[in-house]
PyMOL CGO cylinders between C-alpha atoms (Angstrom):
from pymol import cmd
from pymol.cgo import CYLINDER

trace = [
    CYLINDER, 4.12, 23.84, -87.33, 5.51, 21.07, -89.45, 0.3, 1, 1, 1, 1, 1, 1,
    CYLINDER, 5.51, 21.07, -89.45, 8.24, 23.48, -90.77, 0.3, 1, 1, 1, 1, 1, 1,
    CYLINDER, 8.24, 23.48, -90.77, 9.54, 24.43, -87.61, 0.3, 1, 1, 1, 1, 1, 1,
    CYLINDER, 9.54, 24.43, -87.61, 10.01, 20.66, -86.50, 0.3, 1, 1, 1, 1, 1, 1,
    CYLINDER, 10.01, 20.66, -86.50, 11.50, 20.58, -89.95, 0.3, 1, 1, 1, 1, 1, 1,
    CYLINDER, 11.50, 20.58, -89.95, 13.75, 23.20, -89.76, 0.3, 1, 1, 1, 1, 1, 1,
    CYLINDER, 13.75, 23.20, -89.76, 14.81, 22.42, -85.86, 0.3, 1, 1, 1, 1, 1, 1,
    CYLINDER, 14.81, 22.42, -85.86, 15.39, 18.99, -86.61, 0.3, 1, 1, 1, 1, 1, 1,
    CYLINDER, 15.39, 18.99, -86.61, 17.98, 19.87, -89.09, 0.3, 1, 1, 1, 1, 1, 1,
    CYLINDER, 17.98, 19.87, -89.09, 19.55, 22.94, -87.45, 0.3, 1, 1, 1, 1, 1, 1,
    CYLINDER, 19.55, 22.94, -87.45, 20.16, 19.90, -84.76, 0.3, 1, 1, 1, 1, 1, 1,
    CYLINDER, 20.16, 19.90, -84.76, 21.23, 17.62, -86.83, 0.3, 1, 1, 1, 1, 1, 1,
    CYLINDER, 21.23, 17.62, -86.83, 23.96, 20.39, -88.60, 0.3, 1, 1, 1, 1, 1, 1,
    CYLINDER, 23.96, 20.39, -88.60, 24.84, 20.90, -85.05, 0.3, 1, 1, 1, 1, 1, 1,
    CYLINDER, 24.84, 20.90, -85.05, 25.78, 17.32, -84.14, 0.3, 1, 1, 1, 1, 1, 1,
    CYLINDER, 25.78, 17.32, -84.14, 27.37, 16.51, -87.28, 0.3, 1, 1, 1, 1, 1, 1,
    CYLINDER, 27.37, 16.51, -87.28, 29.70, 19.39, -86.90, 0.3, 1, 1, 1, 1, 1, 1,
    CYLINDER, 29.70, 19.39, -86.90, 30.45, 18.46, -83.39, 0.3, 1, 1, 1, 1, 1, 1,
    CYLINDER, 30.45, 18.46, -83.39, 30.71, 14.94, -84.49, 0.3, 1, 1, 1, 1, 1, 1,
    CYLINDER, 30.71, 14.94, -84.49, 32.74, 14.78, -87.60, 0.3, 1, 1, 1, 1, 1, 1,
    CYLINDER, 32.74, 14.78, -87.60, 36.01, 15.82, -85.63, 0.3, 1, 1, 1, 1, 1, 1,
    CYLINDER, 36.01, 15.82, -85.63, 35.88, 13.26, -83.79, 0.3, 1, 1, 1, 1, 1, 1,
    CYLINDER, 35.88, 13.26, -83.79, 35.16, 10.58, -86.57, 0.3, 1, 1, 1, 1, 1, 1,
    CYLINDER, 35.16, 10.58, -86.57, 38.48, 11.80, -88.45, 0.3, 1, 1, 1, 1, 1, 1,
    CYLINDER, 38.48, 11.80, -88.45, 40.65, 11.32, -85.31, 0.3, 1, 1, 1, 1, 1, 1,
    CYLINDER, 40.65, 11.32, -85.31, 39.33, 7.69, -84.28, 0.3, 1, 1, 1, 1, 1, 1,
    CYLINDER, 39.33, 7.69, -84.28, 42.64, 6.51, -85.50, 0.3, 1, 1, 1, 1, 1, 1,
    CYLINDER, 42.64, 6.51, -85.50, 44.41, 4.40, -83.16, 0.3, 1, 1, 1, 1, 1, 1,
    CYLINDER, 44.41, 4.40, -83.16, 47.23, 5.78, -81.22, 0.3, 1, 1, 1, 1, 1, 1,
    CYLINDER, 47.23, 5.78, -81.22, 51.15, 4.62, -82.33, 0.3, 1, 1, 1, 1, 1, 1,
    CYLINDER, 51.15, 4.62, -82.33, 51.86, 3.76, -78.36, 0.3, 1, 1, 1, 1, 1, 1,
    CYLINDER, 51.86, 3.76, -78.36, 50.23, 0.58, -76.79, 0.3, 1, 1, 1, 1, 1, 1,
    CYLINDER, 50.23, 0.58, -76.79, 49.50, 2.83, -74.08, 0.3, 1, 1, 1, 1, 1, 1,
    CYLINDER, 49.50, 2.83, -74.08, 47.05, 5.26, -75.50, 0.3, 1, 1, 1, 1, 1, 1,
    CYLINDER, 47.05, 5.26, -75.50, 48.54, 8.48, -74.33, 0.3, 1, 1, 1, 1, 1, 1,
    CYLINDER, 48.54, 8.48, -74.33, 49.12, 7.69, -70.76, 0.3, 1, 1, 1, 1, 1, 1,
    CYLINDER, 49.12, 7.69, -70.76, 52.45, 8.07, -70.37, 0.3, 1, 1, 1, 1, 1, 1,
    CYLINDER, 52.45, 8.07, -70.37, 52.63, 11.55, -71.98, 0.3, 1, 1, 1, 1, 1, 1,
    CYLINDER, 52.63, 11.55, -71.98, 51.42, 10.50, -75.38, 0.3, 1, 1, 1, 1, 1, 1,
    CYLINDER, 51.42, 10.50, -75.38, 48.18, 11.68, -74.78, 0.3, 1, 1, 1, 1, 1, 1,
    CYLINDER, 48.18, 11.68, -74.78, 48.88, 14.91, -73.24, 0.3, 1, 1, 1, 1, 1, 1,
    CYLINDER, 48.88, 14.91, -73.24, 51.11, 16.31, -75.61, 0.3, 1, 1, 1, 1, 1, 1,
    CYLINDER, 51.11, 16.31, -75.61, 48.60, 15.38, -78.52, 0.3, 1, 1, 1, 1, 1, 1,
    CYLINDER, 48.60, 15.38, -78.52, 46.36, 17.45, -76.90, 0.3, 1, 1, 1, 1, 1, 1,
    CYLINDER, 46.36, 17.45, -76.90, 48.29, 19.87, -75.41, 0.3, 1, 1, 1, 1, 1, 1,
    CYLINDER, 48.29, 19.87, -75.41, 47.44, 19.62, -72.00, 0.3, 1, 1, 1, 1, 1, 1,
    CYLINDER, 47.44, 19.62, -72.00, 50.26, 20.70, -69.70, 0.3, 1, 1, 1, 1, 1, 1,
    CYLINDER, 50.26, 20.70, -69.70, 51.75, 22.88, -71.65, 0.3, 1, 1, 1, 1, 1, 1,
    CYLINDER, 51.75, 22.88, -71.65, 49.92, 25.98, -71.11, 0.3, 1, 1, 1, 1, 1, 1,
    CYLINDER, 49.92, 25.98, -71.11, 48.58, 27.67, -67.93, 0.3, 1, 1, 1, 1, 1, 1,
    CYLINDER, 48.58, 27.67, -67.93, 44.92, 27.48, -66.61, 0.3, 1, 1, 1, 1, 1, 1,
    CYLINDER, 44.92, 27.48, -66.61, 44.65, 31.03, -67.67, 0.3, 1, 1, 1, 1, 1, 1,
    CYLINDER, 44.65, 31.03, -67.67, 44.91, 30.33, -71.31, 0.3, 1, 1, 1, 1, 1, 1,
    CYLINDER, 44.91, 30.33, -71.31, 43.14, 27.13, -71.12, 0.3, 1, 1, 1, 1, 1, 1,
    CYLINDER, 43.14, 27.13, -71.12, 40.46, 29.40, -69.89, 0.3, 1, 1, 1, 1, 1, 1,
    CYLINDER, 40.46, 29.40, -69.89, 40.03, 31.41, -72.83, 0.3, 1, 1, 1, 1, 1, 1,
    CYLINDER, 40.03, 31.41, -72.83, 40.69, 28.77, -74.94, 0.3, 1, 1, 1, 1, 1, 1,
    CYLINDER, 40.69, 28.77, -74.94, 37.59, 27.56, -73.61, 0.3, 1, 1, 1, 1, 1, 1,
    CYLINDER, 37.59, 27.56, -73.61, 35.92, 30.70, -73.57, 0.3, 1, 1, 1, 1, 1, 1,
    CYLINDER, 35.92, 30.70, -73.57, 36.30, 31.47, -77.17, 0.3, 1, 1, 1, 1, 1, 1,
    CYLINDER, 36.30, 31.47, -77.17, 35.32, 27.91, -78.30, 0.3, 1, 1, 1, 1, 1, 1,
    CYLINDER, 35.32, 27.91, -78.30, 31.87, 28.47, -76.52, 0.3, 1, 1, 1, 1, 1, 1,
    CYLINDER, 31.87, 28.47, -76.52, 31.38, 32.45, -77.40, 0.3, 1, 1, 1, 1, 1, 1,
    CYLINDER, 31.38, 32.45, -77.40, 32.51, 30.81, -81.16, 0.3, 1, 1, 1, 1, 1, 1,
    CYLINDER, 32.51, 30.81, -81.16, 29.93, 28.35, -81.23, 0.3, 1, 1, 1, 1, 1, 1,
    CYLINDER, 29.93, 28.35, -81.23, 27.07, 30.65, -79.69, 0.3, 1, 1, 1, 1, 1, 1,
    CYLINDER, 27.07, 30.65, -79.69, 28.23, 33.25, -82.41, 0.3, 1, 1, 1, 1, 1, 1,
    CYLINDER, 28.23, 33.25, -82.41, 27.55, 30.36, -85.10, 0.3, 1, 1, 1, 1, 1, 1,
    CYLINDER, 27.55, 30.36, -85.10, 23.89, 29.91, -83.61, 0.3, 1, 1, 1, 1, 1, 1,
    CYLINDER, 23.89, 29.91, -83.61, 23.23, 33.93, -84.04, 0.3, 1, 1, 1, 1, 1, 1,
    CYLINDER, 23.23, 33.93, -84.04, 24.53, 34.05, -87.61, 0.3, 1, 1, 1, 1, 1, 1,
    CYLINDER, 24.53, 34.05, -87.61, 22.13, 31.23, -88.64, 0.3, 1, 1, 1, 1, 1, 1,
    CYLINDER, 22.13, 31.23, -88.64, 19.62, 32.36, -86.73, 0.3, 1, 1, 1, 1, 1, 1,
    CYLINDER, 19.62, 32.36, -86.73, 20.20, 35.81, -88.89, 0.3, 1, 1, 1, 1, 1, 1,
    CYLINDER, 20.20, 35.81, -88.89, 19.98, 33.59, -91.91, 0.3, 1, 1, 1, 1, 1, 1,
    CYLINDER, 19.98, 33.59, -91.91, 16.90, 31.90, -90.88, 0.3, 1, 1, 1, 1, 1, 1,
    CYLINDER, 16.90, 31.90, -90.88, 15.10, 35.18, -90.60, 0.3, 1, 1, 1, 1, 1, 1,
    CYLINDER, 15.10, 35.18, -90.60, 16.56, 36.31, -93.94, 0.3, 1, 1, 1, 1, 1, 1,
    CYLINDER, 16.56, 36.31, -93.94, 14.96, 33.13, -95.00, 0.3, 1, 1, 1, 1, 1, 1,
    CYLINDER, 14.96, 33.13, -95.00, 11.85, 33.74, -93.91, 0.3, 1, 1, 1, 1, 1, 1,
    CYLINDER, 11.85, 33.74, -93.91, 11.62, 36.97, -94.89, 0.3, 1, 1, 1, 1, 1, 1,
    CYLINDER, 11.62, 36.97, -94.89, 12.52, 36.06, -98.70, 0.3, 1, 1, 1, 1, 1, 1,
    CYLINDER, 12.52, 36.06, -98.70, 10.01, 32.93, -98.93, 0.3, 1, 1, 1, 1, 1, 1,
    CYLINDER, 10.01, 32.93, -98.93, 7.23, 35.04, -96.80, 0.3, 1, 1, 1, 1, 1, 1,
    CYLINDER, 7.23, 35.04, -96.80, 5.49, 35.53, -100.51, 0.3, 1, 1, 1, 1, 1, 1,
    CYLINDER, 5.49, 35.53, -100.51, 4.12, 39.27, -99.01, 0.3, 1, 1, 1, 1, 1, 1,
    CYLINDER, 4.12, 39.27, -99.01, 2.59, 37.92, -95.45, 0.3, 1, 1, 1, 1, 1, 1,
    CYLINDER, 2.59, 37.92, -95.45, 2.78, 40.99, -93.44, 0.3, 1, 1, 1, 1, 1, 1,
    CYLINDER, 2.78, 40.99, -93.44, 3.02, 38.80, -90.33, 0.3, 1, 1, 1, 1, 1, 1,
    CYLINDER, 3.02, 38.80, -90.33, 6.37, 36.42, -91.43, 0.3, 1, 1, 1, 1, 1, 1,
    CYLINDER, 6.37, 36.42, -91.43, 7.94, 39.77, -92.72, 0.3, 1, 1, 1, 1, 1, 1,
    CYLINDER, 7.94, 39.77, -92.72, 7.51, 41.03, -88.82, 0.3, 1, 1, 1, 1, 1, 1,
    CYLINDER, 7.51, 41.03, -88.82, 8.38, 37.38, -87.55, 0.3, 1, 1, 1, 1, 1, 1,
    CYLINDER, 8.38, 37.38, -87.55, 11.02, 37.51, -89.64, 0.3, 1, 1, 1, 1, 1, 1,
    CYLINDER, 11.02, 37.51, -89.64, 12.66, 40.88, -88.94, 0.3, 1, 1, 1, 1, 1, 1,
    CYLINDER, 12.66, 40.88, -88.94, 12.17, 39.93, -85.53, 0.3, 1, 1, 1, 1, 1, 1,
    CYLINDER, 12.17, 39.93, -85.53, 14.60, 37.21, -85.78, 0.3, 1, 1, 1, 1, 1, 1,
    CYLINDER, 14.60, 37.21, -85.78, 16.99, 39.16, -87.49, 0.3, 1, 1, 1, 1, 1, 1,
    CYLINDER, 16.99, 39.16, -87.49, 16.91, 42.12, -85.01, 0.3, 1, 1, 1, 1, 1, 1,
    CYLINDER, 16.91, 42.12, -85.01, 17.69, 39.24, -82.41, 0.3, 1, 1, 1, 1, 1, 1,
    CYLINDER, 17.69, 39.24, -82.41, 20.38, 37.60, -83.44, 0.3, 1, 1, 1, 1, 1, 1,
    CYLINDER, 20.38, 37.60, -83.44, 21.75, 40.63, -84.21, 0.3, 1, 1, 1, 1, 1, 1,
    CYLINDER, 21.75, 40.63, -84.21, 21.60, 41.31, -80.88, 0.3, 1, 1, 1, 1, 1, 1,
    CYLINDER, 21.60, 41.31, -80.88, 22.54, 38.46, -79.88, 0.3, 1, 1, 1, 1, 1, 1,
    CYLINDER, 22.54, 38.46, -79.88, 26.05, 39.06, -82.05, 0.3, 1, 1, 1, 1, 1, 1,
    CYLINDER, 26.05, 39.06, -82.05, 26.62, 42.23, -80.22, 0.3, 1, 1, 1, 1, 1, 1,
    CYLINDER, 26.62, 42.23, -80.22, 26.00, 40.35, -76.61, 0.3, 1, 1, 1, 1, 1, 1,
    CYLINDER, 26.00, 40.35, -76.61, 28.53, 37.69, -77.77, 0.3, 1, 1, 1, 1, 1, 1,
    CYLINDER, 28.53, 37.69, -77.77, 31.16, 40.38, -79.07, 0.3, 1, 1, 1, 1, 1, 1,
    CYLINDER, 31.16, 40.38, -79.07, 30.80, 41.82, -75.30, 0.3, 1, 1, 1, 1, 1, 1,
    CYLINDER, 30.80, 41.82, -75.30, 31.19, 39.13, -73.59, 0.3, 1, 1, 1, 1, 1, 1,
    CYLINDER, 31.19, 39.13, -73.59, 34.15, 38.27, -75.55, 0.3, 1, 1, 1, 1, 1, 1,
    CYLINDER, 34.15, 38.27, -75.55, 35.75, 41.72, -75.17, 0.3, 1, 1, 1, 1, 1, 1,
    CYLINDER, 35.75, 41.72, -75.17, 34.82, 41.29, -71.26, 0.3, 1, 1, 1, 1, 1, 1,
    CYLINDER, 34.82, 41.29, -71.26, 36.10, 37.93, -71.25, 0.3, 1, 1, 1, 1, 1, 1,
    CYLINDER, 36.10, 37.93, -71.25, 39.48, 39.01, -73.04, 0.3, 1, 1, 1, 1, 1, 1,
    CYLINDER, 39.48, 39.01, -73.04, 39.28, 42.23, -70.60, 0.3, 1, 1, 1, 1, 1, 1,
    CYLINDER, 39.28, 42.23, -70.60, 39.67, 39.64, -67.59, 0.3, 1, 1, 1, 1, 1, 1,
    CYLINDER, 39.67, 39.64, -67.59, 41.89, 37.13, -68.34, 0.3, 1, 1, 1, 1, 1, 1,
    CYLINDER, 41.89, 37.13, -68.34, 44.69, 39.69, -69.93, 0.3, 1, 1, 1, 1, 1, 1,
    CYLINDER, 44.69, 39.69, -69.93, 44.34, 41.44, -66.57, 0.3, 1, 1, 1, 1, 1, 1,
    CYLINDER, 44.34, 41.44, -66.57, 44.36, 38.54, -64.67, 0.3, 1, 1, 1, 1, 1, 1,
    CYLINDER, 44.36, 38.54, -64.67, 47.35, 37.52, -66.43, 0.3, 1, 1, 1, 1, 1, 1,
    CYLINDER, 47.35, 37.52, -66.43, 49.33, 40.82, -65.67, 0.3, 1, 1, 1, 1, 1, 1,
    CYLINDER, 49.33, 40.82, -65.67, 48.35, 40.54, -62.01, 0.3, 1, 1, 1, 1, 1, 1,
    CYLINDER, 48.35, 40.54, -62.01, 49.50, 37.28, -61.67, 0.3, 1, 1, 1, 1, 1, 1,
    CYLINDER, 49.50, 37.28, -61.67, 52.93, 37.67, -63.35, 0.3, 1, 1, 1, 1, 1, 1,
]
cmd.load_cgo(trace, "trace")
């Protein structure tokens, strides 16, 4: 019990620092006195410059990215346990449980992200 809390708390932690540390290394302040609103701003990020349909799956594969992180250490986690399970029949089962999920969790992200890249690519040949 007092692994798991553990383990979760750190898995979150990993999470937020990751999400986190971009944003810490650009906190610098902008050149302009006007912070990006007059254009500044939007062509530091680069909005306006593409169409909603790649904005889209921009967005799209950050997400199926980040979900694909969480099944690969999920995958670890049961290789983990399955190395420090010491010959418990019951973690080895736990374990390869975990690893059977997020490996199926990998191959539901890799279709959705096939589907995903299905859609838009049509959607941009329909529209043009």
């Amino acid at each position: 019990m007092f692994n798991k809390k553990i383990f979760a708390w750190v898995i979150s932690l990993g999470m937020f620092a990751l999400l986190v540390a971009p944003l810490a290394a650009s906190a610098a302040v902008p050149a302009d006195p006007s912070y990006g609103l007059t254009g500044g701003f939007n062509t530091a990020v680069g909005l306006g410059k593409s169409d909603i349909k790649t904005s889209i799956a921009s967005i799209i594969n950050i997400i199926l990215g980040f979900l694909g992180i969480v099944a690969v250490i999920i995958i670890l986690a049961g290789g983990f346990k399955w190395m420090t399970a010491g010959g418990n029949e019951d973690k080895v089962a736990e374990a390869r449980q975990m690893i059977i999920q997020g490996i199926i969790g990998l191959v539901i992200i890799f279709a959705a992200w096939a589907i995903a890249s299905f859609v838009v690519a049509q959607l941009g040949q329909a529209t043009s």
